[in-house]
N, C-alpha and C positions, 0 to 999 in steps of 0.2 A: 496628823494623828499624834497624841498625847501618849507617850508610855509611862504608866507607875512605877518608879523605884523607889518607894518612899521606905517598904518594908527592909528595913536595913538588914535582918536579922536571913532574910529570901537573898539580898542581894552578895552579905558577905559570903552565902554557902554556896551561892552561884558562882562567883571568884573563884574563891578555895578551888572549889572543882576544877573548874577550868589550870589553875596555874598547878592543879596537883596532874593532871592529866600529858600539859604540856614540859613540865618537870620530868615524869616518866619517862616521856618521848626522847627529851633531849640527853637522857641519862642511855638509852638506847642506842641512839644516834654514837654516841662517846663508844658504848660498848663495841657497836660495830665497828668502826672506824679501830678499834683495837684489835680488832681481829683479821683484819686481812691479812694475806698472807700468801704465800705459793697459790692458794690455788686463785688466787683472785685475779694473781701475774697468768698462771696456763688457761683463765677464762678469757682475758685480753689476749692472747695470742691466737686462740682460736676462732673468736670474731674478728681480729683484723685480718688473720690469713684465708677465711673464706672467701672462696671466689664467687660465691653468690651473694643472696642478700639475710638480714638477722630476722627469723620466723618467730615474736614474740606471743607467748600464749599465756592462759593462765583462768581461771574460773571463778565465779564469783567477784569480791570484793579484789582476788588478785586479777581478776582479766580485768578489772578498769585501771588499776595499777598496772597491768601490761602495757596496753594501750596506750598510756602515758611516755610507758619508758621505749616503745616502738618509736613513738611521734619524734620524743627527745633525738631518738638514735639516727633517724633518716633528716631532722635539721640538721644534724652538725656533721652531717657528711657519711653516714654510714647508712645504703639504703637498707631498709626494714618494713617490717607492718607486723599488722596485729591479725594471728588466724583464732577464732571460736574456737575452743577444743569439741564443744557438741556440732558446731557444720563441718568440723576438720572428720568426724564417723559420717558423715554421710553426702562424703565428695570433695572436701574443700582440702584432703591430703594432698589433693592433685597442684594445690599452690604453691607445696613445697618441694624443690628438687635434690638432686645430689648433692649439690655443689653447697645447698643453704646450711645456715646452723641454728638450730632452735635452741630459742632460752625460756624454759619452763620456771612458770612462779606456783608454786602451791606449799604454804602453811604448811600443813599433816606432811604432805608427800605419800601423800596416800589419794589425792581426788582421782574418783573413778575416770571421770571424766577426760581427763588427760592422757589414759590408758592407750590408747590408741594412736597418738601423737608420740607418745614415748616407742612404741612396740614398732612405728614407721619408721621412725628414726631408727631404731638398733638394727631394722633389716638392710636399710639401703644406707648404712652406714654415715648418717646424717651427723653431723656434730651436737653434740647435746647439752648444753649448760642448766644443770636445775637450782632453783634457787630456793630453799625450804629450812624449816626450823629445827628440820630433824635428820641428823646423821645415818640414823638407821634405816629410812622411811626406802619405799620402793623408791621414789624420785631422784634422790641420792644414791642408788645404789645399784642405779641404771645409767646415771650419768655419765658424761665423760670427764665434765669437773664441778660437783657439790660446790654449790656457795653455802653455806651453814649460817643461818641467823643466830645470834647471841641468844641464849633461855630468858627472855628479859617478859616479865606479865605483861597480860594486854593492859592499858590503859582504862578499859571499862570495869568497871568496880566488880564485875557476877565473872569476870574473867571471858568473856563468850564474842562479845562485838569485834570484830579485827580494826585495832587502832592502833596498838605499837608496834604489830606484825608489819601492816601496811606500808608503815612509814618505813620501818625499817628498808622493804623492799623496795620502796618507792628511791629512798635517800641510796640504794645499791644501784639502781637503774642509771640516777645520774653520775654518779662514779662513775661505773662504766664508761658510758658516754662519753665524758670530760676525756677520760683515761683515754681513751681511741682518739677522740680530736686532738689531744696533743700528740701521739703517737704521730697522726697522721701531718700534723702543724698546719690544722687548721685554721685558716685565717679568719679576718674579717671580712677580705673579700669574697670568700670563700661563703661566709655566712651569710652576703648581702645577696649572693644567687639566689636562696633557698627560703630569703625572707625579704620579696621586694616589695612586700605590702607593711601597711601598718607603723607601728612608732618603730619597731627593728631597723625598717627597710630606711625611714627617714632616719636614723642616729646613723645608718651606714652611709649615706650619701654623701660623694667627696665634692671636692671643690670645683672639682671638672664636670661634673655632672650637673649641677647649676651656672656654670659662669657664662658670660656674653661673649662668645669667640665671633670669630670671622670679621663679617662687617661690620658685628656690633658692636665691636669694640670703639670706643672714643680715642682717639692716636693724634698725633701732630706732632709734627719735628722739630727743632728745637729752633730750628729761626725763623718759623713760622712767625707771621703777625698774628697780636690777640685778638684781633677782628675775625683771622680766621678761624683762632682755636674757640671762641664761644659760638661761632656759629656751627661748630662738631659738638661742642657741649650740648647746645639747645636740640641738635637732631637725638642726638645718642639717648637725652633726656637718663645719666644714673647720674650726673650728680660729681662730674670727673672728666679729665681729659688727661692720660696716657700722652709723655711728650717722651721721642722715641728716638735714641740717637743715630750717627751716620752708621754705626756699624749691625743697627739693630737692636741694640738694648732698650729697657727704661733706663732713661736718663733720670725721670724724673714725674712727676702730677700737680697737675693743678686742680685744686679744688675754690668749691665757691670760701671757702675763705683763704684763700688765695687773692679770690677777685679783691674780696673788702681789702685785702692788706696793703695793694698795689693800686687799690682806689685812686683817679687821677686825671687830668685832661691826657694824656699820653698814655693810658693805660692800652686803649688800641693797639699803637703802634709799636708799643714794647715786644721785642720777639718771647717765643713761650720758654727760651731758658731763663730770662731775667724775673719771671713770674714764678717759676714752677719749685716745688719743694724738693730737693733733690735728694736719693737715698730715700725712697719710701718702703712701707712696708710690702711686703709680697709675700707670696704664699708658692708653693705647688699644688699642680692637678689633683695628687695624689690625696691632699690634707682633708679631711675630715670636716666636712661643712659644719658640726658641732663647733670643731674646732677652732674653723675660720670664726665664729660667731663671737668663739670668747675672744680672740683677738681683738675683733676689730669695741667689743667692749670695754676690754680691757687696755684698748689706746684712744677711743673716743670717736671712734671713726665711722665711717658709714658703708667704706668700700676698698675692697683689696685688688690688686692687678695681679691676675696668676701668670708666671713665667715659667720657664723651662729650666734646667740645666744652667743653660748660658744666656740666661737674665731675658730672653726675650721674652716679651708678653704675648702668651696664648689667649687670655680673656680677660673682665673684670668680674669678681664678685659681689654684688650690693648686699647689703645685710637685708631688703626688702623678700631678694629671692629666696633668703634661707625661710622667715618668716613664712613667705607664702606656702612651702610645702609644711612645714610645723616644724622646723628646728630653731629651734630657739639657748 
């Protein structure tokens, strides 16, 4: 499919728009980020201290902005979801308990619709975070802590489409969020529970979770004959053989260029300390397969032996098995 840009005069106005739109936004964004303040600290403390879970709502163009910032809040460890403010009137109050705390998004702070989500909460004494552009609005003024957006125009030219509102709201949802996960020092192990699928779950995956432990490990002892250590090479098939001292350490590895180095009528019988390269690189279980990947690029290599503590080797790493899940 061919698209026309040729009308320059379409194209420059089609820019302008766009970089006047995103200019606003970002002059928003600034605004907000200037304004926090106390109550932003006593909305943080009221989501963390609740003993249930965060009841995100909101209508229209802000329930799909809700819904975002539920999804955000229950990855990074704080459970949540997203209630309908219209199924929350006709049964779905029942999802939310004592213990939970709702954070309401509405613009005006006037949406009808919310009515009854707000009025649950102030009877069962529910936590209440609203989040609205207007100080005075009922939403605010029912609350337990007003978030207040900056007066910043919408981004759409007639003033009417919610595009700087959203953002605004949307850019406070992840605050939040962030704000609790450090609170809470959220890890990364922490984030690989919650995301074991996808490019997340592969950039979390450590070294231990792909390497070759047990039997698979290629090992030989350091006066072992080469006859015997290539014939563990050849089963083991990564490209390596782990040469293991008396006390249990790596002593050391031999790799196929190893073999060339030591090229020889006598290379058989040579024990595998006189082969092996001593002082190799290693890693722990704990390292970040990303991580293992840039190593072994960044020394040329194709394969790490993960060790513990006290240098013994728990498994090998090949660079083929990060490849195969997609870390690269």
């Amino acid at each position: 499919m061919t698209i026309d840009v040729s009308d320059g005069q379409s194209r420059a106005a089609d820019i302008a728009s766009a970089r006047r739109v995103l200019s606003i936004e970002a002059q928003a964004l600034t605004a907000l980020a200037d304004s926090l303040g106390d109550a932003f600290a006593r909305a943080i403390v009221l989501l963390a201290e609740a003993e249930g879970r965060v009841i995100v709502t909101g209508m229209g163009k802000s329930g799909h902005v809700a819904r975002k910032i539920a999804a955000t809040l229950a990855s990074t460890g704080r459970p949540a979801f997203f209630v309908h403010p219209g199924e929350a009137s006709h049964g779905d109050l029942g999802m939310i308990t004592a213990v939970d705390v709702v954070v309401a998004l509405s613009n005006s702070g006037e949406t009808p619709e919310l009515g009854d989500i707000v009025a649950y909460s102030r009877r069962f004494g529910i936590g209440l975070v609203g989040i609205t552009a207007r100080a005075t609005s009922a939403l605010a003024q029912a609350a337990d802590v007003a978030l207040v957006l900056p007066a910043i125009p919408e981004a759409c030219p007639m003033g009417l489409a919610p595009t700087t509102s959203t953002t605004m709201m949307l850019a406070l949802g992840d605050a939040l969020a962030v704000a609790l996960l450090e609170r809470k020092n959220f890890s990364a192990a922490d984030f690989k529970v919650f995301h074991p699928g996808g490019q997340l779950g592969k950039r979390l995956l450590k070294a231990g979770d792909l390497m070759h432990g047990g039997a698979a490990m290629p090992l030989a002892g350091e006066e072992a004959a080469m006859a015997e250590v290539l014939l563990v090479m050849t089963a083991k098939s990564l490209g390596c053989v782990g040469v293991v001292a008396a006390d249990g350490r790596l002593a050391g590895i031999i790799t196929d260029g190893d073999l060339r180095r030591h090229m020889g009528a006598d290379l058989l019988a040579l024990p595998a300390r006189e082969v092996m390269t001593r002082n190799p690189k290693t890693i722990r279980p704990t390292l970040l397969a990303a991580e293992a990947v840039h190593l072994m690029n960044a020394k040329s290599i194709t394969s790490l032996f993960v060790v513990d503590d006290g240098g013994c080797p728990q498994g090998v790493l090949h660079v083929h098995d990060c490849l195969r899940v997609g870390v690269a």
